[in-house]
C-alpha positions in Angstrom: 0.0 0.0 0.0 1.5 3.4 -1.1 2.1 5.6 1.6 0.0 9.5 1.6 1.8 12.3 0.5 3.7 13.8 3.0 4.7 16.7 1.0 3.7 20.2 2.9 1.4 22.2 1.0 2.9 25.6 0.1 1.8 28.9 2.0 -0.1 31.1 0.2 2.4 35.0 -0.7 1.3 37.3 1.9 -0.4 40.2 0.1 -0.4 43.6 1.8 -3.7 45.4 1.6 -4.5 49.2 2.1 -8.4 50.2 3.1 -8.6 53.7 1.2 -12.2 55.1 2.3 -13.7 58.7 1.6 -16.8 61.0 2.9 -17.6 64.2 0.7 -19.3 66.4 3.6 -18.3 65.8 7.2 -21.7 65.7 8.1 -22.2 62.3 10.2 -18.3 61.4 10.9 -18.9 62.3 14.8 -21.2 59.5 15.1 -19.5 56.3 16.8 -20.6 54.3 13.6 -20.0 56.4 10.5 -19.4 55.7 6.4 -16.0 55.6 6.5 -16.3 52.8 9.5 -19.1 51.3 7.1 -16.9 51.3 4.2 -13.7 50.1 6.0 -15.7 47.1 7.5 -16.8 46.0 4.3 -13.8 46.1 2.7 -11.9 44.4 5.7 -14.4 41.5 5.2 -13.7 41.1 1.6 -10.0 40.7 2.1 -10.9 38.6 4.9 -12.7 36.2 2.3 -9.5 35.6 0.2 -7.5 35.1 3.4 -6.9 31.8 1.2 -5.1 33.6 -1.1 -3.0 35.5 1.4 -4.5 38.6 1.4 -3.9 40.5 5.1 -5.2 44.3 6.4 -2.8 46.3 7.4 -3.4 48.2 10.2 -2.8 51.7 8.7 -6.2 53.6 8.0 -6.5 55.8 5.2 -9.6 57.8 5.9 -10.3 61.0 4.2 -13.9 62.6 6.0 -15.0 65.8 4.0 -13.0 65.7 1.2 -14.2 66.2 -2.5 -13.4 63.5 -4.4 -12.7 65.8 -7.4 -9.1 66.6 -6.5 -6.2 64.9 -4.9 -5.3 67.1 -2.4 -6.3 64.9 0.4 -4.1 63.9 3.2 -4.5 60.3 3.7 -4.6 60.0 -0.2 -1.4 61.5 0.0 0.1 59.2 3.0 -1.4 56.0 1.0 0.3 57.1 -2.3 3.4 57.8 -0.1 3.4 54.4 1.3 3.1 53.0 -1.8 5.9 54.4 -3.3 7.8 52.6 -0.5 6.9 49.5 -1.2 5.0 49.0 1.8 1.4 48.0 0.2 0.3 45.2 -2.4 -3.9 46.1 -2.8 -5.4 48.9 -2.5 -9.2 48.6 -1.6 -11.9 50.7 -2.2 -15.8 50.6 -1.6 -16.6 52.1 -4.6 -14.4 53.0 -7.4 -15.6 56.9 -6.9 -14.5 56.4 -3.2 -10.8 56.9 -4.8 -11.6 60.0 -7.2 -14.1 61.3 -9.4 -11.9 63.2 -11.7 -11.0 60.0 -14.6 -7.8 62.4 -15.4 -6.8 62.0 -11.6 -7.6 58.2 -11.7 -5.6 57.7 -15.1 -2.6 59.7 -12.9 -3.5 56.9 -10.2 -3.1 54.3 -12.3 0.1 55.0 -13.3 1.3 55.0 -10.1 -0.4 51.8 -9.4 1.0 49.8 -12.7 4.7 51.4 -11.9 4.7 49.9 -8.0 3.0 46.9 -9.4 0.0 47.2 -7.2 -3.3 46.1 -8.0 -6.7 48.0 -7.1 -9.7 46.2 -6.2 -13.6 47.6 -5.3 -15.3 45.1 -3.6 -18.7 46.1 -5.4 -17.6 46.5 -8.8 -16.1 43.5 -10.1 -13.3 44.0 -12.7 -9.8 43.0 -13.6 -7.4 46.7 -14.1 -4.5 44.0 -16.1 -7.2 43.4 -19.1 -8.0 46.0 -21.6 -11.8 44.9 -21.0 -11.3 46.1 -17.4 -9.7 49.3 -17.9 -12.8 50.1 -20.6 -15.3 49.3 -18.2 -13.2 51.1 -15.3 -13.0 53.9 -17.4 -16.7 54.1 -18.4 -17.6 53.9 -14.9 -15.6 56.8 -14.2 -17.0 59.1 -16.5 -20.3 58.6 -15.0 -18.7 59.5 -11.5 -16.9 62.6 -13.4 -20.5 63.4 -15.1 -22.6 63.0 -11.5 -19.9 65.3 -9.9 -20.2 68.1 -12.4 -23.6 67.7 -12.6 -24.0 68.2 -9.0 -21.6 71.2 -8.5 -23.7 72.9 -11.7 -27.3 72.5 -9.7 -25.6 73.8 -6.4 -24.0 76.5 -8.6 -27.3 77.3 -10.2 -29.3 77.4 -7.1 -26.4 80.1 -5.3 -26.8 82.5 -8.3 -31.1 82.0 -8.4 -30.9 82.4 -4.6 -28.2 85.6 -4.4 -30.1 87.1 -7.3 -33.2 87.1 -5.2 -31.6 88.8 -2.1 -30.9 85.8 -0.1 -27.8 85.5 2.2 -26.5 81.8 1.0 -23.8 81.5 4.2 -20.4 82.3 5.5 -19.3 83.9 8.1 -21.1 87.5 9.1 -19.2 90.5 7.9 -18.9 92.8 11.5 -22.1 94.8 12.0 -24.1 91.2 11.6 -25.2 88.2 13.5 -26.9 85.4 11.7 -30.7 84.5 13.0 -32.7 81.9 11.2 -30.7 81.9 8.3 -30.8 85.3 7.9 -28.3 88.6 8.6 -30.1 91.0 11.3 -27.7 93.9 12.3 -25.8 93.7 15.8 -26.4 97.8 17.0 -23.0 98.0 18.5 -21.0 96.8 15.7 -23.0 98.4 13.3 -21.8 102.0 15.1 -18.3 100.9 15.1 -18.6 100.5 11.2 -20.3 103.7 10.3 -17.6 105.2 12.8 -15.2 103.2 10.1 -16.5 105.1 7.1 -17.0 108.5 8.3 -13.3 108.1 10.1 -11.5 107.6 6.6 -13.3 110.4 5.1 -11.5 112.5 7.6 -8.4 110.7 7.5 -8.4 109.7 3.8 -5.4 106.9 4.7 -6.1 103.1 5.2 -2.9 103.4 6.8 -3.8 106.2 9.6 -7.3 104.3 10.0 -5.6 101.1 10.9 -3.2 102.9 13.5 -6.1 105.0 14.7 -8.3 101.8 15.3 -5.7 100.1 16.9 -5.3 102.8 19.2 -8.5 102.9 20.1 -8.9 99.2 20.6 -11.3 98.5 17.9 -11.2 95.2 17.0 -12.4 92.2 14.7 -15.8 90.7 14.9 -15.4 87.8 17.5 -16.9 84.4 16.5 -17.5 81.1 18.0 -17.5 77.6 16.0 -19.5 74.9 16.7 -16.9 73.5 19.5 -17.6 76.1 21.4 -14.2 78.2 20.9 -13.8 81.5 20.5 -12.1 83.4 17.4 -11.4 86.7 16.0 -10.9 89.3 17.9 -8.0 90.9 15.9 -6.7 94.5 14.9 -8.0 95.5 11.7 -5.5 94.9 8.8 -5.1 97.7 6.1 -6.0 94.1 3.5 -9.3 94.1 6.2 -10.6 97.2 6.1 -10.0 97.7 2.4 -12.6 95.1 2.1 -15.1 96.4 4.4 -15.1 100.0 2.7 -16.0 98.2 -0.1 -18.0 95.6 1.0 -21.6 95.9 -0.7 -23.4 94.6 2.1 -23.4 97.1 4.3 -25.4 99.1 1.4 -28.0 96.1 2.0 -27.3 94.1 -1.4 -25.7 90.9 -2.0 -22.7 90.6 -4.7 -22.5 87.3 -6.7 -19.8 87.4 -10.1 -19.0 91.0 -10.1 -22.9 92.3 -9.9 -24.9 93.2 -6.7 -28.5 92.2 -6.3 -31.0 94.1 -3.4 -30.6 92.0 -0.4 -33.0 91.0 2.3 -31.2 92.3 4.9 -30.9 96.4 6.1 -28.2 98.4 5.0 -25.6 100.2 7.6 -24.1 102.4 5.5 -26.6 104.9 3.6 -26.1 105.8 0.0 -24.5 109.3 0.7 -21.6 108.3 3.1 -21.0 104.9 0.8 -20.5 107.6 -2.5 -18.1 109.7 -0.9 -16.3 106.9 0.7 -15.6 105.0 -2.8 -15.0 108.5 -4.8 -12.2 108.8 -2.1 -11.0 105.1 -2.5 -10.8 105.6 -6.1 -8.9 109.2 -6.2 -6.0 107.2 -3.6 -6.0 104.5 -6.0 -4.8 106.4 -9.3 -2.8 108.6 -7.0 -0.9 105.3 -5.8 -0.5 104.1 -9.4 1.0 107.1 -10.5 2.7 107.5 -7.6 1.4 111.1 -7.0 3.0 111.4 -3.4 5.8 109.8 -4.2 9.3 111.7 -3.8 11.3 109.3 -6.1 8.1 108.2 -8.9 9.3 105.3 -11.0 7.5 105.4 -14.4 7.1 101.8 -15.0 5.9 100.5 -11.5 3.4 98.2 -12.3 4.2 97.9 -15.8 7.3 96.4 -16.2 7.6 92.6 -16.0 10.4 89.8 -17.1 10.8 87.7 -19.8 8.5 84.8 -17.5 5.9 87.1 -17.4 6.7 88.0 -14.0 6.3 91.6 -12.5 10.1 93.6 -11.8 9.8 95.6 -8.7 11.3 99.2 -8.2 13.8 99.4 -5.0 16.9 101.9 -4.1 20.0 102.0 -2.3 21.4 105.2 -1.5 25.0 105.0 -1.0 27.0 108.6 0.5 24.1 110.3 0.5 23.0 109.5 -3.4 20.0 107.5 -4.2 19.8 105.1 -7.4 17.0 103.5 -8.0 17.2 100.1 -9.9 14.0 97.7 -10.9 14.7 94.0 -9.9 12.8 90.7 -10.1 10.0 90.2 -7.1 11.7 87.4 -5.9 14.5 89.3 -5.6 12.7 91.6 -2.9 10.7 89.3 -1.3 13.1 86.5 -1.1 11.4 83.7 -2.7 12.4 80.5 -3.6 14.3 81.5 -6.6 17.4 80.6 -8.7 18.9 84.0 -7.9 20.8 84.0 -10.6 17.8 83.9 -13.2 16.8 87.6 -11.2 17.1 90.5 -12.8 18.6 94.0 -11.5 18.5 96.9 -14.1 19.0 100.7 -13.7 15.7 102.3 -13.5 17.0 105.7 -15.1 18.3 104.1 -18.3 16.0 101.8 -18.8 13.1 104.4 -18.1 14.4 107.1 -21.2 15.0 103.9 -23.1 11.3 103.6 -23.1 10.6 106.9 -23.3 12.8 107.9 -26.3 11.3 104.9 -28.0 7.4 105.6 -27.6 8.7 109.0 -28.6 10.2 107.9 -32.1 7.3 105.9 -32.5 4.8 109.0 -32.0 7.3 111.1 -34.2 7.1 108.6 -36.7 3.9 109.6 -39.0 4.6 106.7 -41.5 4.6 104.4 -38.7 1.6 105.8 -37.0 -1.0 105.6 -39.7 -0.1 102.0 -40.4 -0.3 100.7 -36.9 -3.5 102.7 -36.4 -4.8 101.9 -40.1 -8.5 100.0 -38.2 -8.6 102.9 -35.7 -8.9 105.6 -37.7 -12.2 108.0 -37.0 -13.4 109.7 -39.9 -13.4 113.0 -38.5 -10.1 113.0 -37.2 -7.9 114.3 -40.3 -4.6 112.6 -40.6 -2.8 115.8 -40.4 -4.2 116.6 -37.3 -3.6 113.1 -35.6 0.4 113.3 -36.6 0.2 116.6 -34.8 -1.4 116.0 -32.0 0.8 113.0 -31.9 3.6 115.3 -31.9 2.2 117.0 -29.3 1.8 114.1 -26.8 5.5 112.5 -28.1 6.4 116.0 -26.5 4.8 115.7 -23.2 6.7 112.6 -22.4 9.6 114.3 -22.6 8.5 118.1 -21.0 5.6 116.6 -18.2 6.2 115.8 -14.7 6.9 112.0 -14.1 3.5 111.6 -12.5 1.9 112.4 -15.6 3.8 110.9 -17.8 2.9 107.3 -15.9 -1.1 108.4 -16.2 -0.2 108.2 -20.1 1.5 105.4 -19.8 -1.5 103.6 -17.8 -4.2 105.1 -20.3 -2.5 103.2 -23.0 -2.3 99.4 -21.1 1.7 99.7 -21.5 3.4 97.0 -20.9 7.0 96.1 -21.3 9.1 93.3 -21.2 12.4 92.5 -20.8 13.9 90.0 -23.5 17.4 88.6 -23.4 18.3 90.9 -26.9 15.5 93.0 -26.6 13.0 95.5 -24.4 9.3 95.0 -26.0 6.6 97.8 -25.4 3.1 96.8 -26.2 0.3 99.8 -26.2 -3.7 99.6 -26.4 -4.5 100.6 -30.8 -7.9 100.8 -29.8 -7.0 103.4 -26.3 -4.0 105.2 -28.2 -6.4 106.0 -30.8 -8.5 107.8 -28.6 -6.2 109.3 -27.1 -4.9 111.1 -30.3 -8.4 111.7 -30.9 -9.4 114.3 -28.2 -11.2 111.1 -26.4 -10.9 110.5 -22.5 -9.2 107.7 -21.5 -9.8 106.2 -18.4 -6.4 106.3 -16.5 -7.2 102.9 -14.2 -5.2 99.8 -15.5 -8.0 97.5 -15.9 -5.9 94.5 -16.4 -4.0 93.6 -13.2 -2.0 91.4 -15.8 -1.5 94.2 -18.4 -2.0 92.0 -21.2 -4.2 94.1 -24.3 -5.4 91.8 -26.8 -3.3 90.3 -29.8 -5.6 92.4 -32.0 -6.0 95.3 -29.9 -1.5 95.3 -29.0 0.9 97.4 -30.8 4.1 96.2 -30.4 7.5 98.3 -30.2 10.9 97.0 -29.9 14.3 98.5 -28.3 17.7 97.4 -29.3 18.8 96.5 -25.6 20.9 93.5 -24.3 21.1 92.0 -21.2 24.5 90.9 -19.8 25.6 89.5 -16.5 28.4 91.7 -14.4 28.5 90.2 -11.0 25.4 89.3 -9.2 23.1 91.6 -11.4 21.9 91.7 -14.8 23.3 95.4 -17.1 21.3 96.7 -19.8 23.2 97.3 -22.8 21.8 99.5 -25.0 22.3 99.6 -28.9 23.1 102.9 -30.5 22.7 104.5 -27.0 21.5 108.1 -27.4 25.1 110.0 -27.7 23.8 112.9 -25.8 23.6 111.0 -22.6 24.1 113.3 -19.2 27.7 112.6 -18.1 28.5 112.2 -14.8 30.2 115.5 -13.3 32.0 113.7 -10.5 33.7 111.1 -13.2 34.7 114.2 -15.3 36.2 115.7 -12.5 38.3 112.3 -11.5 39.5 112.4 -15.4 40.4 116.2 -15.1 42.3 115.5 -12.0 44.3 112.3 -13.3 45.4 114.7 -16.1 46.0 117.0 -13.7 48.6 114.8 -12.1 50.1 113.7 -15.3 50.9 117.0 -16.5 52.8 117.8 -12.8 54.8 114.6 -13.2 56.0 115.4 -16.5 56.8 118.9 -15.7 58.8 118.0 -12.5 61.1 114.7 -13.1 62.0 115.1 -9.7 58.3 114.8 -8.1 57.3 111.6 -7.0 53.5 109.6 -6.5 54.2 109.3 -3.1 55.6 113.3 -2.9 51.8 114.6 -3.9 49.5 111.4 -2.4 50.7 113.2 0.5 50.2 116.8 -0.2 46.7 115.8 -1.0 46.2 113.5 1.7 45.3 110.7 -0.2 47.3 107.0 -0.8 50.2 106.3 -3.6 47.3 103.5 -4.9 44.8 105.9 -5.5 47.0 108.2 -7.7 48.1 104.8 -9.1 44.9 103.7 -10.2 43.9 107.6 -11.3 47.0 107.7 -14.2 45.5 105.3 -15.7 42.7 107.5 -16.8 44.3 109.8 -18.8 45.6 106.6 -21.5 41.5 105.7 -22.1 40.8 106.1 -25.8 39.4 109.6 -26.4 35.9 108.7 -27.4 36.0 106.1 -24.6 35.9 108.9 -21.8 32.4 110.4 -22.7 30.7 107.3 -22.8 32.0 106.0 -19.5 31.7 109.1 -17.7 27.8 108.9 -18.9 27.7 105.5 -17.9 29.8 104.3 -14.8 29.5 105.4 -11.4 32.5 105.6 -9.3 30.6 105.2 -5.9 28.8 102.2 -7.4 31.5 100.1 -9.5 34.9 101.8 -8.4 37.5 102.7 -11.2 39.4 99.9 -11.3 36.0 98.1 -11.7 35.0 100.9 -14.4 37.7 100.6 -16.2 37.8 96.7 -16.6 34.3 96.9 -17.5 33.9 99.6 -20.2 37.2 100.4 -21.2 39.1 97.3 -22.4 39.4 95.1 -25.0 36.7 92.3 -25.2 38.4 89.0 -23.7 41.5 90.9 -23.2 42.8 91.2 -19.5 44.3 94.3 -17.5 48.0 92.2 -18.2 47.7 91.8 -21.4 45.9 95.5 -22.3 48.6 97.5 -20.2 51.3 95.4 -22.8 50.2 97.4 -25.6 51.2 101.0 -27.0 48.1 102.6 -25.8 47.4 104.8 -28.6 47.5 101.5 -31.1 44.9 100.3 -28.4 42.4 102.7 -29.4 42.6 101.5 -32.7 42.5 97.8 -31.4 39.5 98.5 -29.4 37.4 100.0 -31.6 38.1 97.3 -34.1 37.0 95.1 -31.7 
């Protein structure tokens, strides 16, 4: 008689499974028995049935309550996905495939993840196989419905927001200050309804965000305090200038509700009446185009707000003053606010320069009648005889030049102006449609309408200036094709160059004088006067564009004279080995 097989049957490959579950609302999760429990303890009883097949729970939950399924910014999505990556999970199970996501581009980047840590996904009421192509159809298919019933949904609650704002109705939040909430509706709190009109009439005295913030705060006027549903206590705060910016112009206390840019007659009482409202918001908007232009300002920089990088990204105007004499510069935001930035991609440029750069080219442009006419060929008003828009042209091409900086920005703002910084390049691109009205006698208003400042392809005339950047130490220099010769030159350079010649002319009179002899009749070092006879060997039509350009409390000479004043790619051993009057030649060639 044979004897049974002895051989021990082979243990089922443990299999590591993930319970993934997921509530929309958090309505219900403070019950002792909630979905996500309900979900969980289905799924754990599914993997308990193929316990034959060596499927096990791990203890890790991956509960998400009150998060939309419609994006993946969930945290224990995020610590499930994690794990995976790690290698620490075979299955994940779901309840229900939309349990995981309702968004199918979402689920197609879940999938990927999935196939690329080989792990399977399972939901325990939807039977399908994710390895066959039949599987990922009908995994698919059933994910479009989800992505359909989600959109669907978030259209009717959209829809019924809109019906019910348009009708007056209050659709929740929190209560702006001056309201409490009672039966679903806003009713005015008397106290802090006082302490906003106080709020309005205060900052038509004061006419300052800025002084109301500090006055409030003096007086100990705070934030509306609120309680959540625990019981806690928030709020309570000083008023930020960001805060009460939005309460002088918050249409609710007028009594209407606001829903996409339009205001509908609320339900509830107004605060403020209509009178004290008007004034407030003609002040608000007089300090806003004042701020633009920079009315008040000491220092105005033309292009603040306009200017942006080659990224698209706004440049900011700063300043350093240095002995007493302030330059201002416009840099890259990131530079100023010190965000994470690959500092060497900012970009630091002379505000001056670059300023007259833009100037004197919106200038040629406007001078320019052939040019004109084409570029306003569609824009053209019958009335307006072409004569008289090249003159009046003229006219405004001479106001950039002659008008106070302020004003010259407000025309700059009327026309959308925006300009770019390129690598080879500066860009300028104007409003056709606004500079046509402007040449036409029209009003123009002077708000930039477009916190992006980007006029329509159609609608953009585009200007360029011959202008390249280039890299000298940590900061980006504009170099400017056939600069403008008559450039100011600086009178403090001029007088270093007079004084080097100066020198010169006393050491070849006087064999017997010495460096050292007059660094100390005039109190200065030997190195100094070193570096200063130099100067008088730079090639003649080297000294006025240096002197226009360089600034010796900014670069030094040594650093001025490496930069501007030597052959390109030669050093200062190998320049001081030539004749220097055959060095003119050679740089000029070069």
């Amino acid at each position: 008689m044979a004897e049974p097989d002895k051989t021990p049957r082979r243990s089922a490959k443990k299999v590591r499974c993930a319970i993934y579950t997921r509530k929309s609302t958090d309505e219900g999760l403070e019950q002792a028995f909630n979905s996500l429990d309900a979900q969980r303890e289905a799924c754990a009883a599914f993997i308990q049935s193929q316990k034959h097949e060596g499927w096990l729970v791990l203890p890790a939950l991956y509960d998400d309550g009150g998060y939309s399924g419609g994006s993946l910014e969930r945290p224990a999505l995020k610590r499930l996905l994690a794990d995976i990556e790690a290698g620490q999970i075979d299955v994940v199970v779901v309840y229900k495939v939309d349990r995981l996501t309702r968004a199918l581009s979402d689920f197609a980047k879940l999938v990927d993840i999935f196939d690329r840590c080989s792990v399977s996904f399972v939901s325990i009421t939807q039977q399908f196989n994710t390895t066959t192509s039949m599987g990922r159809l009908t995994l698919n298919v059933l994910l479009s419905f989800a992505q359909f019933e989600r959109e669907v949904i978030g259209e009717r609650v959209r829809d019924k927001i809109a019906a019910s704002k348009k009708k007056g109705m209050w659709m929740g939040g929190m209560p702006s200050l001056g309201f409490d909430v009672k039966d679903r509706k806003l009713v005015i709190n008397d106290a802090e309804a006082h302490t906003v009109v106080d709020i309005y009439r205060r900052y038509l005295a004061l006419k300052s965000v800025r002084a109301l913030a500090d006055e409030l705060a003096t007086a100990g006027i705070r934030s509306k305090r609120r309680v959540r549903s625990d019981g806690t206590e928030y709020g309570g705060q000083k008023l930020s200038r960001g805060a009460l910016y939005l309460m002088l112009q918050n249409r609710i206390y007028r009594g209407e509700i606001t829903h996409q840019g339009k205001s509908y007659p609320g339900d509830h009482p107004a605060i403020i009446e209509k009178p004290l409202w008007d004034e407030v918001q003609a002040v608000l908007a007089t300090n806003r185009i004042e701020r633009e232009t920079g009315a008040h300002t000491r220092h105005p920089s033309l292009l603040t707000g306009l200017l942006f990088d080659d990224k698209g990204d706004r440049l900011t105007p700063t300043y350093s003053i240095k002995k007493g004499t302030r330059y201002r510069y416009y840099v890259s935001t990131g530079l100023v606010t010190g965000a994470k930035m690959n500092r060497s991609n900012g970009v630091r440029l002379p505000a001056g320069n670059l300023e007259r750069l833009v100037i004197d080219r919106l200038r040629a442009f406007l001078n320019h009648p052939a040019a004109l006419l084409d570029a306003l060929a569609d824009e053209l008003h019958s009335d307006l005889g072409r004569t008289e828009l090249i003159e009046r042209s003229r006219q405004v091409a001479e106001g950039l030049r002659a008008q106070v900086p302020t004003v010259v920005k407000t025309r700059l703002m009327s026309l959308l102006c925006r300009v770019t910084i390129k690598l080879d390049r500066i860009e300028i691109n104007l409003s056709r449609h606004r500079l046509a009205a402007m040449l036409a006698g029209q009003t123009v208003d002077q708000a930039m309408e477009d916190p992006e400042l980007k006029p329509d392809a159609h609608d953009s005339v585009t200007l360029a200036a011959p202008a390249r950047l280039k890299r000298v130490g940590r900061e980006m220099r504009m170099l400017v094709d056939n600069a403008d010769a008559r450039a100011t030159a600086s009178a403090s350079l001029l007088r270093i160059i007079a004084r080097a010649h100066d020198i010169q002319r006393r050491l070849i009179q006087n064999t017997k004088l010495t460096v050292h002899d007059i660094a100390q009749t005039e109190h200065v070092s030997a190195a100094y006067l070193y570096t200063l006879l130099r100067l008088p060997w730079l090639a003649p039509d080297c000294v006025p564009q240096w002197s226009a350009t360089a600034t010796p409390q900014r670069d030094g000479i040594n650093a001025a004279l490496r930069r501007d004043c030597q052959p390109i790619g030669r050093s200062s051993e190998h320049y001081s080995a030539f004749d220097k009057r055959k060095s003119w030649i050679l740089r000029n060639r070069l």
